[in-house]
DRENPALUM-203385 format. One line per 3 residues: their letters; for each residue x, y, z of N, C-alpha, C, CB. Coordinates in steps of 0.02 Angstrom, whole numbers. Atoms other than C-alpha are relative to their C-alpha. Glycine has a CB too. Layout:
BEGIN
a> X Y Z X Y Z X Y Z X Y Z ~ ...
% end
This chain:
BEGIN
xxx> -28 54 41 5808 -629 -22 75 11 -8 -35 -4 -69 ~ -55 -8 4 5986 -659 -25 33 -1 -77 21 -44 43 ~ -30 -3 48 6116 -669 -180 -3 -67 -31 58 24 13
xxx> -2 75 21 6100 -844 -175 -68 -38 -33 18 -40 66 ~ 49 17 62 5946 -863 -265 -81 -11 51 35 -91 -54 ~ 65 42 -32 5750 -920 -189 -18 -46 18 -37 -5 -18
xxx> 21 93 -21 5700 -1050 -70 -65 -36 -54 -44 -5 103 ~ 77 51 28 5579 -1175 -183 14 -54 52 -3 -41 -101 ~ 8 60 -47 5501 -1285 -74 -61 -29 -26 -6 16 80
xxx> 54 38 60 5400 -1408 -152 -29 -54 61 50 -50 -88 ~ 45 50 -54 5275 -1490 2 -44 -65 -35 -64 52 42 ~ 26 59 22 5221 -1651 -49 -35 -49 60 58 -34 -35
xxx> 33 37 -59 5090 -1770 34 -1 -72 -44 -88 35 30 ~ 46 68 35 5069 -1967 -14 -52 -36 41 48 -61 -21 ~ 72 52 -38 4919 -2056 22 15 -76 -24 -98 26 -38
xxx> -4 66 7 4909 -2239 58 -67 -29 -10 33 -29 53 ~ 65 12 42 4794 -2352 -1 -71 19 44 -3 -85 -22 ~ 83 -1 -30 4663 -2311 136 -14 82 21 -11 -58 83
xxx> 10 -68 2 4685 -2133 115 29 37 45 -59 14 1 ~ -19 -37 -63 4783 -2096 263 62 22 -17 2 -40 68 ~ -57 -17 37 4933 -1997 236 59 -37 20 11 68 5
xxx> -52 66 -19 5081 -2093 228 86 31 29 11 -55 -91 ~ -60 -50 -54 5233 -2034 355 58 -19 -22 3 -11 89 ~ -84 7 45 5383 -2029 221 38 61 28 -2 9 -105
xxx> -50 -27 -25 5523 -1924 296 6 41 -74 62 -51 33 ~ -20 -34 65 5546 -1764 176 71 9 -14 -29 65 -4 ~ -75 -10 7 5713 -1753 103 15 51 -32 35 -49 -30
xxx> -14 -75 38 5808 -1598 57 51 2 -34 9 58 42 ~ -48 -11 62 5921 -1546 -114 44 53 47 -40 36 -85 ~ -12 -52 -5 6017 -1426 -113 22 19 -76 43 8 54
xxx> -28 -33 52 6041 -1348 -295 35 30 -7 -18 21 -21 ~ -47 -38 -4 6197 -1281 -326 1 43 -83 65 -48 23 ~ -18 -58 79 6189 -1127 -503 34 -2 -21 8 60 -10
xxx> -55 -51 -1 6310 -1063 -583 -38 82 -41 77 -42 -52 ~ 25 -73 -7 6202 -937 -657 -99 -10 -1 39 56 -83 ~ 44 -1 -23 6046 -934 -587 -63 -75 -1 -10 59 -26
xxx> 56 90 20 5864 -1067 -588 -32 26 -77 -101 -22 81 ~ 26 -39 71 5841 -1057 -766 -74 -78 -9 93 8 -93 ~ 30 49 12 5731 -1173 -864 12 -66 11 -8 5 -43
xxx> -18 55 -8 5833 -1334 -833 -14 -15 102 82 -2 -39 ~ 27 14 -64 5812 -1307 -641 -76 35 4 53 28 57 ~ 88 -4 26 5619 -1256 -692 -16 -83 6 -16 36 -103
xxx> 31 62 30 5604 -1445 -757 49 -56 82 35 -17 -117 ~ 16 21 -46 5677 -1510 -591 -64 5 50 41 9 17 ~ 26 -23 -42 5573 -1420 -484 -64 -26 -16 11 63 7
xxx> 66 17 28 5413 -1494 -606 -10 -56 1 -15 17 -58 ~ -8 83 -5 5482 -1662 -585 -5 -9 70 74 -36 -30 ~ 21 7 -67 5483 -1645 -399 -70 20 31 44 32 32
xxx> 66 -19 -12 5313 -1583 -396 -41 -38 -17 -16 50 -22 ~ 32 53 50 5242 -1740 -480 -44 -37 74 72 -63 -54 ~ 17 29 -42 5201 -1792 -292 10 -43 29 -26 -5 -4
xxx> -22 65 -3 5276 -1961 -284 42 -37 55 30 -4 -49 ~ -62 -21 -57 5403 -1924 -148 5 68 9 75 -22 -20 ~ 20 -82 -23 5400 -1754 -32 77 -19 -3 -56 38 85
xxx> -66 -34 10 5569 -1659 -77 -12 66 6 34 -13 -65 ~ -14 -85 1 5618 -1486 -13 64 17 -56 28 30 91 ~ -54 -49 43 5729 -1387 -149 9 42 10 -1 15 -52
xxx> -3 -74 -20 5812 -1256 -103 78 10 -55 8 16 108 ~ -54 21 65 5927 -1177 -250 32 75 31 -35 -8 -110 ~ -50 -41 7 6078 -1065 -229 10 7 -75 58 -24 37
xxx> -15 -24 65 6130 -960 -368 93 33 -1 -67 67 -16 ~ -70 -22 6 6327 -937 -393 2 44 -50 49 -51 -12 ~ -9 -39 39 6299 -807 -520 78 7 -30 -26 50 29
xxx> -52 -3 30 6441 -858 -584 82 27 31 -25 34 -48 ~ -38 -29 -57 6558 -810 -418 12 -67 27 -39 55 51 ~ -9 48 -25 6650 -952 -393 46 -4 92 30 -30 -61
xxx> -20 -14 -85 6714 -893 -227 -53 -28 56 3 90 15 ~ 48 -4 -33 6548 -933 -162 -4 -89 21 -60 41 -41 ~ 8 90 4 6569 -1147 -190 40 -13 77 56 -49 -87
xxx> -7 33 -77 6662 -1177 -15 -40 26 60 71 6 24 ~ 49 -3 -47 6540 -1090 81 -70 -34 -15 -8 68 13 ~ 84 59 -11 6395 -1194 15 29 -81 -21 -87 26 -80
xxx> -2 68 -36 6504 -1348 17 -14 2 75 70 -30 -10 ~ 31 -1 -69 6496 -1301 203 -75 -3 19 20 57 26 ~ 80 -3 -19 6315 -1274 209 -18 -75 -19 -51 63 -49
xxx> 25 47 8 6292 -1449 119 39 -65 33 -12 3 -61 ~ -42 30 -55 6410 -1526 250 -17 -18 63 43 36 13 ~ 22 -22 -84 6310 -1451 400 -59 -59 17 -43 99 9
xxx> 57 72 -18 6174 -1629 388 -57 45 -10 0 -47 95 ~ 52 3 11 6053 -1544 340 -34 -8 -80 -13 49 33 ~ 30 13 69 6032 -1580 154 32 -84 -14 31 68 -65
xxx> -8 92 32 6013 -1777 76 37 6 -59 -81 -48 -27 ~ -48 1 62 6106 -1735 -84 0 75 -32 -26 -60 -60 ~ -10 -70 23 6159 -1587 -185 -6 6 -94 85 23 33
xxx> 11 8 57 6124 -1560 -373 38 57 -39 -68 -6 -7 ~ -23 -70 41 6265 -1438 -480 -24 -2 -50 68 15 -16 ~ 39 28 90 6209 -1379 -647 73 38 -40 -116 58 -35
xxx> -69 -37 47 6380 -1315 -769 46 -33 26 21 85 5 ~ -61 42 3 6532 -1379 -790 47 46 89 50 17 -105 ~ -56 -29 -63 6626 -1247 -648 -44 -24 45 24 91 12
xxx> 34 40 -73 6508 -1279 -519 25 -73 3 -92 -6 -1 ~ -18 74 -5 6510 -1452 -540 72 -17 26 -8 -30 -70 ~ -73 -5 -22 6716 -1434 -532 16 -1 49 30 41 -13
xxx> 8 -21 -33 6700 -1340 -420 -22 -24 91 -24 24 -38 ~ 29 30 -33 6597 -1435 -303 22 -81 19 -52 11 -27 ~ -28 83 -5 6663 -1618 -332 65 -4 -25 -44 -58 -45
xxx> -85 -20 22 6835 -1583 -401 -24 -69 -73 94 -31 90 ~ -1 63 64 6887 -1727 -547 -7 -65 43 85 -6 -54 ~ -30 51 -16 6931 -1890 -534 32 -33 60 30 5 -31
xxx> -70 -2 -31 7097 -1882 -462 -18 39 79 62 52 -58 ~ 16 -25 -59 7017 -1769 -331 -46 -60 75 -46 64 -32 ~ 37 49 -32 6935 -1923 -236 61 15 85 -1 -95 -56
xxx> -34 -7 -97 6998 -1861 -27 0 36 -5 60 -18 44 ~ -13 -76 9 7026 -1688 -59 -49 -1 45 -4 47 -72 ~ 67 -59 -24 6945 -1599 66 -19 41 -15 -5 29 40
xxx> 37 -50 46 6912 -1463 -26 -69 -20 -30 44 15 -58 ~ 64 21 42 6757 -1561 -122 -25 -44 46 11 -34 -76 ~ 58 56 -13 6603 -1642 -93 40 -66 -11 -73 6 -57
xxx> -26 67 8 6657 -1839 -60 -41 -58 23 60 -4 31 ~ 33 62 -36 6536 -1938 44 -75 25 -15 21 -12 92 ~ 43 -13 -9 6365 -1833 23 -15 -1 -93 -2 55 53
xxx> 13 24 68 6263 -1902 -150 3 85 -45 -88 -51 -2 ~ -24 -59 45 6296 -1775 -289 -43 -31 -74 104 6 -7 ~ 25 22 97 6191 -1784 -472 22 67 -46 -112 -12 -16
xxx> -19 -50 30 6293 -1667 -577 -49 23 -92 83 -21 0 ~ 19 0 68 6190 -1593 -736 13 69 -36 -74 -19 -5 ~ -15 -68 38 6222 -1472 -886 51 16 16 -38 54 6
xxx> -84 14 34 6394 -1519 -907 31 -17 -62 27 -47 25 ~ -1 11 72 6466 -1512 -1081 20 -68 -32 43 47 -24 ~ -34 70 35 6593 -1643 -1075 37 -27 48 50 10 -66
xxx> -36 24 -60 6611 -1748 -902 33 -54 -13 -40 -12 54 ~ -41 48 11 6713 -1860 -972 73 31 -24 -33 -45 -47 ~ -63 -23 -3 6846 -1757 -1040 25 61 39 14 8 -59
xxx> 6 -55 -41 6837 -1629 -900 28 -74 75 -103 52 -5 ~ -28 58 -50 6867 -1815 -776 -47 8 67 91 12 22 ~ 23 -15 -63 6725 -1770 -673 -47 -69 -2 -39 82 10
xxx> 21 84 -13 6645 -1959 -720 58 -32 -57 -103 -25 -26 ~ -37 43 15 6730 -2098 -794 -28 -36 -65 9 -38 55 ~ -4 31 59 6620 -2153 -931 -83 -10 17 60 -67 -13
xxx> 72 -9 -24 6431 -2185 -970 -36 -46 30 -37 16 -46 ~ 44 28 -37 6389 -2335 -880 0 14 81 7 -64 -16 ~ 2 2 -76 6441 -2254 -720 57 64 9 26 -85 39
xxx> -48 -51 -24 6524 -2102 -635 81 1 2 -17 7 60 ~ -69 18 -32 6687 -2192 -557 -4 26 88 70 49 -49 ~ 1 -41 -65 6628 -2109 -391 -57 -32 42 -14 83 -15
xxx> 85 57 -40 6509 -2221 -257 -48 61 6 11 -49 112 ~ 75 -47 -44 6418 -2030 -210 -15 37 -66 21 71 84 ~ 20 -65 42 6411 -1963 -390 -51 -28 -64 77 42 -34
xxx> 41 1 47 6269 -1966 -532 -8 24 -35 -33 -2 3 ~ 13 -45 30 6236 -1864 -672 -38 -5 -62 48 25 -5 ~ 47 -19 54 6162 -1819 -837 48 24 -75 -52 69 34
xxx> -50 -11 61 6236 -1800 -1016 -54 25 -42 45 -71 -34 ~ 39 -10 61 6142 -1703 -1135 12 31 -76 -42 31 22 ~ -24 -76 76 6252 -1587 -1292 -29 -76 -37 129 49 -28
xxx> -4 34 75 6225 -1656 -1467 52 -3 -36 -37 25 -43 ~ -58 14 21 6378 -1726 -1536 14 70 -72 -4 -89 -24 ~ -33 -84 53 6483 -1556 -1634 -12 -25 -71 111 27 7
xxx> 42 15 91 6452 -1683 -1798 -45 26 -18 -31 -61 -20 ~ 68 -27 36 6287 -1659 -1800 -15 55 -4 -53 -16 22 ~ -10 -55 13 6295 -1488 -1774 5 14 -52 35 19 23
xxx> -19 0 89 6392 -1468 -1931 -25 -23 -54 47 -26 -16 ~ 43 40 49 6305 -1584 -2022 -82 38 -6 -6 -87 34 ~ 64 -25 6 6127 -1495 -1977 -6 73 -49 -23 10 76
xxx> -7 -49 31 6206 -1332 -2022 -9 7 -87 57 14 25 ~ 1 30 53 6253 -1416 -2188 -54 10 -43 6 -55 11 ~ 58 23 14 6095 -1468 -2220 -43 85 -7 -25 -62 65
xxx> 44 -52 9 6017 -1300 -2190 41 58 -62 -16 33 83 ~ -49 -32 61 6152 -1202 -2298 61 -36 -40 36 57 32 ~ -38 52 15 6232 -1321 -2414 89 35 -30 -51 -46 -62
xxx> -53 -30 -9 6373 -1172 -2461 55 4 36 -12 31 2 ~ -51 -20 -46 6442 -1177 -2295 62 -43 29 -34 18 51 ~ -69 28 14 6622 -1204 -2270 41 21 62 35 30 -72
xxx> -49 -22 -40 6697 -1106 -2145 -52 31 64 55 56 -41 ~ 39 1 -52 6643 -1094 -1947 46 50 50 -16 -77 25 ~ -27 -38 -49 6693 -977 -1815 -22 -24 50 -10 63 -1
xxx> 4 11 -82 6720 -987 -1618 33 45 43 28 -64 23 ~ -24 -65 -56 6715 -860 -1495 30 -56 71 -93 69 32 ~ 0 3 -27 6789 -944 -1332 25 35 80 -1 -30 -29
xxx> -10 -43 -57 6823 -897 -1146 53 -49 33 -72 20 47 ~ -52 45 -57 6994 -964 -1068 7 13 47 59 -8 -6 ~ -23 1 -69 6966 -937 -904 -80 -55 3 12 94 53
xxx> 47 49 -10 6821 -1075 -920 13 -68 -44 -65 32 -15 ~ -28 57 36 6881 -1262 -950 -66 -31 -45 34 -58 56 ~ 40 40 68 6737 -1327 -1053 -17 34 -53 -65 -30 13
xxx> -15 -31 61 6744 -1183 -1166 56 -9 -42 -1 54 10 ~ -40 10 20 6906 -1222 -1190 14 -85 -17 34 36 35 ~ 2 70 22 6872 -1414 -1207 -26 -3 -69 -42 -43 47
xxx> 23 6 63 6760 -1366 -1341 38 36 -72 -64 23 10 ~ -36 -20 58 6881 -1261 -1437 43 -66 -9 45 73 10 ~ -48 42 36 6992 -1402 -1441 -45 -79 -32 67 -19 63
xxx> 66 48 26 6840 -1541 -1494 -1 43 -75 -92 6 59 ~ 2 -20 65 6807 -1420 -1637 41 3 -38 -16 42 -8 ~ -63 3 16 6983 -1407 -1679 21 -50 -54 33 -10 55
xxx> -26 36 28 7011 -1573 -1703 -60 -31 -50 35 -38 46 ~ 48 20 41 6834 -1625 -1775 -21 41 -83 -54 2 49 ~ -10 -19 51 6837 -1486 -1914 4 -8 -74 26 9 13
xxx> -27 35 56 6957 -1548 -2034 -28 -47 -10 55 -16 0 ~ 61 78 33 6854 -1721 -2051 -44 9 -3 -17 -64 30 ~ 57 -17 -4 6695 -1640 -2063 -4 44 -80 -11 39 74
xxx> -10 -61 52 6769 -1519 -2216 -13 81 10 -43 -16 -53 ~ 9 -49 2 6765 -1377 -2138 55 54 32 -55 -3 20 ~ -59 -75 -33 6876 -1210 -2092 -12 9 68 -17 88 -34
xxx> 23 -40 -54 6871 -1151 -1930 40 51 39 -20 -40 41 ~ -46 -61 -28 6915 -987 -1863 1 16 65 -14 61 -27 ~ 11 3 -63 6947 -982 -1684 19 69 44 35 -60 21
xxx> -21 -55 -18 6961 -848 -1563 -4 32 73 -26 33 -39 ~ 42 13 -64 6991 -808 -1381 -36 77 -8 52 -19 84 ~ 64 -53 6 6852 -669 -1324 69 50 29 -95 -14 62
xxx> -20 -63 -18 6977 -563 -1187 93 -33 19 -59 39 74 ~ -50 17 -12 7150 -651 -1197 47 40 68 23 3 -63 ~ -67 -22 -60 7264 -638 -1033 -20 34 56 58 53 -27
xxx> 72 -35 -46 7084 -577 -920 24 -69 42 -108 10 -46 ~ 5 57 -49 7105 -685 -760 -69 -14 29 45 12 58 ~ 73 16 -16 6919 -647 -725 -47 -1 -50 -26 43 45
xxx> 56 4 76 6746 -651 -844 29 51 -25 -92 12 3 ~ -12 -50 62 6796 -562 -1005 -35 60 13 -25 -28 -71 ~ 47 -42 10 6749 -402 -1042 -49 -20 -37 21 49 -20
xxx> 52 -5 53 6590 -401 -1142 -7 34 -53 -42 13 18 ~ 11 -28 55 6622 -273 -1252 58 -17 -48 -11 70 11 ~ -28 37 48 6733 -390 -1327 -27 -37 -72 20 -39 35
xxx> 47 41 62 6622 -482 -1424 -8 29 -53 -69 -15 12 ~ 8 -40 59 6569 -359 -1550 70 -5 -23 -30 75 10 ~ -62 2 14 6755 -335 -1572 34 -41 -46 23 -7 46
xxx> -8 51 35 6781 -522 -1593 -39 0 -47 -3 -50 27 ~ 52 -5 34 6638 -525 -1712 9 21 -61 -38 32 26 ~ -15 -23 61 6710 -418 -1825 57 -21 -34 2 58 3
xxx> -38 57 6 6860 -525 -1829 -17 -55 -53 1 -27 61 ~ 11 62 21 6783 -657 -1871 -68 14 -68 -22 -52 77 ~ 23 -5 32 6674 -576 -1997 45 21 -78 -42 31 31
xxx> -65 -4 37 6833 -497 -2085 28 -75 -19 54 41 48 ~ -9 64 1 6880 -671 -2102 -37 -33 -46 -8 -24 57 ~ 77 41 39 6715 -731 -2204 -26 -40 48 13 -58 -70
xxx> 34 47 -71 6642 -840 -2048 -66 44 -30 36 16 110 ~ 36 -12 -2 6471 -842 -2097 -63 -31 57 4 2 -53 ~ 32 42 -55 6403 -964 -1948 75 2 41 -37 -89 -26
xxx> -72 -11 -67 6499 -943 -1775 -67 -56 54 28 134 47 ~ 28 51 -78 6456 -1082 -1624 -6 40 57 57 -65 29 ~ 5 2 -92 6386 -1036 -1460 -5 -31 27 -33 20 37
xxx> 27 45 -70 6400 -1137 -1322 57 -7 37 -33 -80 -12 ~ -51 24 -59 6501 -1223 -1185 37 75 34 71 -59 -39 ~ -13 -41 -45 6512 -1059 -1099 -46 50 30 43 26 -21
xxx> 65 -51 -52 6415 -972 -951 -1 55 -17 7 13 79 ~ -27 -56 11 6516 -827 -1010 -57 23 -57 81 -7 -21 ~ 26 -24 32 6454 -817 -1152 -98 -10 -32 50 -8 -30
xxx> 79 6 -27 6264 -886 -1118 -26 78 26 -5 -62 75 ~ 32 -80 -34 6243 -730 -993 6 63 -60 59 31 82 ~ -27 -42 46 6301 -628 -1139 -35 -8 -63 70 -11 -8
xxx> 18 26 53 6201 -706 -1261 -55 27 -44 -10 -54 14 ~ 30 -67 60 6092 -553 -1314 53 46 -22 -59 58 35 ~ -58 -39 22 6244 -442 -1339 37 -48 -69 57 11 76
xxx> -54 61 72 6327 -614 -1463 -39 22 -48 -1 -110 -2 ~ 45 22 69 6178 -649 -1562 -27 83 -23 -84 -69 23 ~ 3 -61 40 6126 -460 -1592 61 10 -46 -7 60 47
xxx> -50 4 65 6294 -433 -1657 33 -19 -34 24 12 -10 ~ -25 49 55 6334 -569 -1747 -67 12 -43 18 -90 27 ~ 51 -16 60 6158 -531 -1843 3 53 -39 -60 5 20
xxx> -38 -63 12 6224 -360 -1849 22 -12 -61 55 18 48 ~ -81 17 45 6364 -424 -1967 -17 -63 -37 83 -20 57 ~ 17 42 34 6274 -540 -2047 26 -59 22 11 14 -56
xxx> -21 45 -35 6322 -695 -1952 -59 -35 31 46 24 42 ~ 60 48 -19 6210 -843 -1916 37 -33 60 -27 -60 -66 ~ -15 35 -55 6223 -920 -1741 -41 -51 12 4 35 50
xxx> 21 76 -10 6195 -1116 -1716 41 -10 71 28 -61 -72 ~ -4 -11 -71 6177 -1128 -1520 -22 -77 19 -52 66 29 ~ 46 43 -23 6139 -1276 -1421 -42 11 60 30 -52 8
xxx> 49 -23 -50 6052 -1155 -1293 -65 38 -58 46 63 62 ~ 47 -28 53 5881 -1122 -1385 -33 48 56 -57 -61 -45 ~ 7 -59 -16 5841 -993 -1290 9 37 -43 26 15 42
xxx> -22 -44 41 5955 -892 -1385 -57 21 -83 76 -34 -12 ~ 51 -1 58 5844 -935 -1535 -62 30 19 -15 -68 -27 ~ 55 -16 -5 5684 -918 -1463 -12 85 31 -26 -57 38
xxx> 0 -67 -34 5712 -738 -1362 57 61 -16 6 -18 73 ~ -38 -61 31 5854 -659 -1459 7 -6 -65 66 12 26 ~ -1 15 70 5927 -681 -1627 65 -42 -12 -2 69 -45
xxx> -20 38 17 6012 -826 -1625 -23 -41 -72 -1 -22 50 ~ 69 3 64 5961 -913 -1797 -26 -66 -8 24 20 -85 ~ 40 48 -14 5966 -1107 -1747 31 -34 51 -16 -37 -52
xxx> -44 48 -39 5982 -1224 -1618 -29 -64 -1 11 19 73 ~ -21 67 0 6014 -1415 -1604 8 -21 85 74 -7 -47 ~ 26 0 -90 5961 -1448 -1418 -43 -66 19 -61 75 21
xxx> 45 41 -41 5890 -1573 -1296 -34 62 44 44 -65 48 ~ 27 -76 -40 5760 -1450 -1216 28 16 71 -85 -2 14 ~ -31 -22 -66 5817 -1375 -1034 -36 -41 40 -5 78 22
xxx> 30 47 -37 5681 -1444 -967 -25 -62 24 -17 10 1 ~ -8 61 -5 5695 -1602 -998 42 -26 17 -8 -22 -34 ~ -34 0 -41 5850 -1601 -941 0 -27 74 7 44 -6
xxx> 10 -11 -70 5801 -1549 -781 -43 -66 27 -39 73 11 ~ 45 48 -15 5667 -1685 -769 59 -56 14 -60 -14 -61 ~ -48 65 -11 5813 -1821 -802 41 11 61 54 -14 -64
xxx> -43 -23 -68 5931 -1732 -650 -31 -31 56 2 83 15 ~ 59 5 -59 5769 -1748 -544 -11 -82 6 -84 45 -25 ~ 13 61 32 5753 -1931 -609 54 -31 56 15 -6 -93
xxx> -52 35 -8 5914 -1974 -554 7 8 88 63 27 -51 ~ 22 -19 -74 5883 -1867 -364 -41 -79 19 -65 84 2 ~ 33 53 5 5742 -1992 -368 32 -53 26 -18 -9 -57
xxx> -43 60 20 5822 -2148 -402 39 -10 59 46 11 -67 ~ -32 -5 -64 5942 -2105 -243 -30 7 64 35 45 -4 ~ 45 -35 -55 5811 -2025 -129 -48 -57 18 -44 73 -29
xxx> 62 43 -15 5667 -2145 -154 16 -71 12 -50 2 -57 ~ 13 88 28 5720 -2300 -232 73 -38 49 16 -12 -122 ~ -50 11 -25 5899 -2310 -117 54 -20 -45 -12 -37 44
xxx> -58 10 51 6033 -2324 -273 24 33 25 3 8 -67 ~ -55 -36 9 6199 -2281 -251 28 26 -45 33 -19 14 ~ 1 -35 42 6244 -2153 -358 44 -19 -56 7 52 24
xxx> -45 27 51 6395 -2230 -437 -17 -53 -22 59 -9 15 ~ 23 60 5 6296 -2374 -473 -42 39 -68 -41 -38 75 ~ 17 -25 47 6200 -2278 -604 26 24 -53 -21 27 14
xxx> -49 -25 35 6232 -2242 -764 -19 91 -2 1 -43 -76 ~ 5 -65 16 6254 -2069 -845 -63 19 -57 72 20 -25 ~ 58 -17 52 6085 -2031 -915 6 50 -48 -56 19 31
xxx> -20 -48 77 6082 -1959 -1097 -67 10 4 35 -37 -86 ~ 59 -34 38 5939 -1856 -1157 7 -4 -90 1 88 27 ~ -5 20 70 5902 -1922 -1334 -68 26 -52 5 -85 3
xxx> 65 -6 46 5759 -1826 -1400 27 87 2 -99 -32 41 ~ -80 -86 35 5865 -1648 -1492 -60 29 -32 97 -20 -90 ~ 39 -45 30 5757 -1535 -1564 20 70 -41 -35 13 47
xxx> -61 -67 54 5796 -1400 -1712 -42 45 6 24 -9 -100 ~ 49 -61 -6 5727 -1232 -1698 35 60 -41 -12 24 85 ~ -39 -54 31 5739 -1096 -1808 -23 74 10 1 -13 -70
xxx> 37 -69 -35 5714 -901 -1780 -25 26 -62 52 62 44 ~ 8 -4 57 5626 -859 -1943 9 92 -14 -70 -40 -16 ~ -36 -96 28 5652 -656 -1920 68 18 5 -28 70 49
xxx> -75 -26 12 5843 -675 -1903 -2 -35 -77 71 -34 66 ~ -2 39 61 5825 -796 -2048 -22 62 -72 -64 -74 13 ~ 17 -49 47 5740 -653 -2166 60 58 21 -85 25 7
xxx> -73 -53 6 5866 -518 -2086 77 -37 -38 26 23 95 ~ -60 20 4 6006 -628 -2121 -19 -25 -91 25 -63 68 ~ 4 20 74 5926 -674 -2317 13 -64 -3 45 34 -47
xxx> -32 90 22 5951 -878 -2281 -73 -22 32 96 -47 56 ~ 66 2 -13 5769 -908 -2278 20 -93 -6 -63 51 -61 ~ -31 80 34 5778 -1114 -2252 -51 -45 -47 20 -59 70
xxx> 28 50 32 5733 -1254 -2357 -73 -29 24 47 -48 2 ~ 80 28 -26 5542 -1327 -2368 16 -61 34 -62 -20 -65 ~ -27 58 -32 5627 -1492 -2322 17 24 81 71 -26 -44
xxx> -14 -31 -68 5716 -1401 -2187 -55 4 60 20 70 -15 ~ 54 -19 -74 5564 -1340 -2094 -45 -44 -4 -42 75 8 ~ 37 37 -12 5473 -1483 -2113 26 -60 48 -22 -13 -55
xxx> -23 38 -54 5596 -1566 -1976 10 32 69 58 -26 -20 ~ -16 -36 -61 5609 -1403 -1886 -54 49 33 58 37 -15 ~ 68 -48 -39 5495 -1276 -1764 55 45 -26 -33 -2 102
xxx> -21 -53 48 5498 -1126 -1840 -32 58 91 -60 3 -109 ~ 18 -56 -39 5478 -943 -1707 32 62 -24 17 -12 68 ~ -22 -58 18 5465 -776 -1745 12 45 75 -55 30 -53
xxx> -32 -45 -51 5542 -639 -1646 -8 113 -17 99 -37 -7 ~ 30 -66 36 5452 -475 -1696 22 63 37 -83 -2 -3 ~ -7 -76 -53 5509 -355 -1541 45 58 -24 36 -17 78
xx> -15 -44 43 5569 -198 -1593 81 11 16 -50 62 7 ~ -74 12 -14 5764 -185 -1620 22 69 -12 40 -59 -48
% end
């Protein structure tokens, strides 16, 4: 097995009405990572398995090595794949450039593209807006939960809270889109926010043993809730955050529930991964089967968010929530030994 992740190949047969199999031409993805097939390319792979149309998937994993994106634009160049599917904001970049990039040879331009698990393709210029890409070969998927509600959920679960922390990573633009979203959304929300980069003036991924570092920063400070998200950086990293931000008494409101459910994150505000993935696959679909042009589609939103809380960081951390509270939210314990 190479670096680039496991062939899934998903063999599909349809039968016609007289039972004979019906000779549909299989068409092949190509999944482009940036860190690995997590659950959101899980919920493609379950959506292509539905039978409906035979699709081969085969997923590369950029582990986060963006050196690796012009040799599998080449590979998805060479005719043998029907469209290509990035999931994160760099890939995606990476792969189709912005806007403005429309001829560049450098990027994908003529071969269909459904970009998903992108934070913010609109102010990143990699589509144009939600009834449509701006691009005839591109499609995608929109799923965060607006940073209001965030705040507002937090609110709701600790009505004390006033002041928010943010770890980000500037060598990754939608981490840095989202420091400046929080920035400006903040102050109209009533709240503080203490911002902070992770390894200032690092041209490659941060160190990691930054975090704790930051952490304490931002605990010195009073930051009793710090944001995770909009970074791979700090996703892959995201048992090292949430341990020691629990460490230090620090509650983390994630919109990767993972974090909640398998470390000690304490809540997240999420469209699940895998539903996600199902809508990406939706949109494959839609191009593959039904013959849409991709810019002809809009930008499918995932509208069903889900709150999850970790109830053993919640007792370590002493912010046990409201009966109201958990009667809107899934509750999981996390008992493994620390």
């Amino acid at each position: 097995m190479t670096r680039f992740g496991a062939m899934l190949v998903v063999a599909l047969s349809l039968l016609g009405a007289s039972g004979a199999v019906a000779q549909v031409e299989t068409r092949r993805v190509l999944g482009i990572f940036y860190h690995g097939c997590d659950a959101l390319c899980l919920g493609i792979q379950d959506r292509f398995e539905q039978g409906d149309f035979p699709i081969e998937l085969e997923v590369r994993d950029l582990d986060q090595d963006m050196s690796l994106v012009p040799g599998l634009i080449d590979e998805a160049r060479s005719g043998d794949f029907d469209l290509v599917i990035t999931h994160g904001t760099s890939a995606t970049l990476g792969v189709i450039g912005r806007l403005d990039d429309v001829g560049d040879p450098r990027f994908l331009d003529t071969l269909p593209v459904v970009f998903t698990q992108v934070a913010d393709p609109f102010g990143t210029r990699i589509a144009a807006g939600f009834e449509g890409s701006g691009r005839a070969h591109v499609a995608g998927t929109f799923n965060r939960v607006p940073e209001s509600v965030n705040i507002d959920v937090i609110r709701q679960y600790d009505p004390e809270f006033v002041r928010l922390g943010l770890l980000y990573n500037g060598n990754e633009e939608n981490s840095v889109i989202k420091r400046d979203e929080l920035i400006d959304l903040a102050p109209q929300r009533g709240v503080e926010l203490v911002v902070l980069e992770i390894d200032p003036g690092q041209e490659g991924p941060p160190d990691p043993a930054m975090i704790p570092k930051r952490l304490d920063e931002l605990a010195a400070a009073g930051v009793e809730w710090v944001y995770l998200g909009s970074s791979s950086f700090l996703r892959q990293n995201g048992e090292l955050f949430t341990r020691a931000a629990a460490d230090r008494g620090i509650a983390i409101v994630s919109p990767y529930e993972y974090l909640v459910r398998e470390h000690d994150a304490l809540l997240s505000v999420a469209a699940r991964e895998r539903d996600v993935g199902v809508l990406a696959a939706e949109q494959a679909l839609r191009i593959l089967r039904d013959g849409a042009t991709p810019g002809d589609l809009p930008i499918v939103q995932a509208n069903d968010f889900a709150y999850v809380v970790n109830l053993t960081v919640a007792r370590k951390l002493d912010r046990i929530p409201t009966l109201a509270f958990l009667q809107v939210a899934e509750t999981v314990t996390n008992w493994r030994e620390r």
